[in-house]
C-alpha positions as CSV (number, residue, x, y, z in Angstrom):
1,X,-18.5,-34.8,-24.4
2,X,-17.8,-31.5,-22.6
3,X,-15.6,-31.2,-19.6
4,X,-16.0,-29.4,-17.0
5,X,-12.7,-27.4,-15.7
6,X,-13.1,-26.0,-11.9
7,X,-10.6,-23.6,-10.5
8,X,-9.3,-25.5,-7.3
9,X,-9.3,-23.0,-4.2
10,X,-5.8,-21.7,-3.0
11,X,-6.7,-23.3,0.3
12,X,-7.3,-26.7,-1.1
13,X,-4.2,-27.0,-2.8
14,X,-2.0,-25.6,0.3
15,X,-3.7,-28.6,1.9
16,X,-2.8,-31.0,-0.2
17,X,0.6,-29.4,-0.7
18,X,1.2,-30.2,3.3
19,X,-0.3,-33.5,3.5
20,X,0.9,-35.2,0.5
21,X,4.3,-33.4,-0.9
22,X,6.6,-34.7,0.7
23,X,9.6,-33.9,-1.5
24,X,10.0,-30.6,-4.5
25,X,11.5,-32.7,-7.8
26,X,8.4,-33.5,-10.0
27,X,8.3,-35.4,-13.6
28,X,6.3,-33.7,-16.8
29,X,5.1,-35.9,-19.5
30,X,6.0,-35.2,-22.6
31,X,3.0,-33.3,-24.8
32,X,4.2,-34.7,-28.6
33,X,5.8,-38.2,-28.8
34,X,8.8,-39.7,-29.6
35,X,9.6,-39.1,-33.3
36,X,10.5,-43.0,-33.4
37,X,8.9,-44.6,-30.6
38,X,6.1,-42.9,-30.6
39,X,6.1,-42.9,-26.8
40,X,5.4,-40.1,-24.4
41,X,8.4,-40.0,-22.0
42,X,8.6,-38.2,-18.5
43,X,11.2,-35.4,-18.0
44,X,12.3,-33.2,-15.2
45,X,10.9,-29.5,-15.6
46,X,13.4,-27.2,-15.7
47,X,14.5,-23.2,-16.3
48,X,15.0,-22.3,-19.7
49,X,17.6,-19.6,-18.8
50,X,19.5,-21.3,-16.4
51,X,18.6,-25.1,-16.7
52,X,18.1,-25.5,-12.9
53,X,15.6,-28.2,-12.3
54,X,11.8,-27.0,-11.3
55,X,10.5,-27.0,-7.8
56,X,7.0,-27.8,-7.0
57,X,5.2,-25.3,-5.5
58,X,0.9,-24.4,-4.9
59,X,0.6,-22.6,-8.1
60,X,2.2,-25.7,-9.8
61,X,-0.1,-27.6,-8.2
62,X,-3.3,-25.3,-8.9
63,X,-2.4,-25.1,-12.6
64,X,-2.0,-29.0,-12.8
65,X,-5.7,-29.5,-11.0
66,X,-7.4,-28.2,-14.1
67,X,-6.4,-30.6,-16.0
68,X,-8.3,-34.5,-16.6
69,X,-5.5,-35.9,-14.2
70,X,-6.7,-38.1,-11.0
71,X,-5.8,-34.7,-8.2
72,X,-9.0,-32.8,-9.2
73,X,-10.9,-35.7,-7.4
74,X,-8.5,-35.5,-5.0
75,X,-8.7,-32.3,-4.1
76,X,-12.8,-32.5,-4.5
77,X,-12.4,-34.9,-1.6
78,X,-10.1,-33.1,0.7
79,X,-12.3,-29.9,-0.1
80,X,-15.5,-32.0,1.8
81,X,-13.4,-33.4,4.9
């Protein structure tokens, strides 16, 4: 099965940015999983130079829309209001 991958308009996500962000810290799951568990565990982003944690921001958002994740429909939705 193919899947389709839309690029989300910048005036979507600042949108949904406004209405539904209502704090910066965000969680990543983990892409590989735990050698022994074998679970995927959630981590806080953060810069590999100075090991701040990563805010959210509209491109983070944009580049997180292309993905099979429930915000595409989302932001489909809000797109036709």
């Amino acid at each position: 099965m193919r899947e389709l991958l839309l690029k989300t308009p910048a005036g979507v996500v600042a949108d949904y940015f406004r209405l539904f962000v209502n704090r910066r810290a965000y969680t990543l799951q983990s892409d590989r999983p735990h050698a022994e568990s074998g679970r995927h565990y959630y981590f806080r982003p953060s810069d590999k130079k100075t090991g701040q944690g990563l805010s959210l921001t509209p491109d983070t958002l944009r580049a997180t829309s292309r993905v099979k994740s429930p915000l595409p429909s989302m932001l489909t939705y809000l797109s036709k209001t």
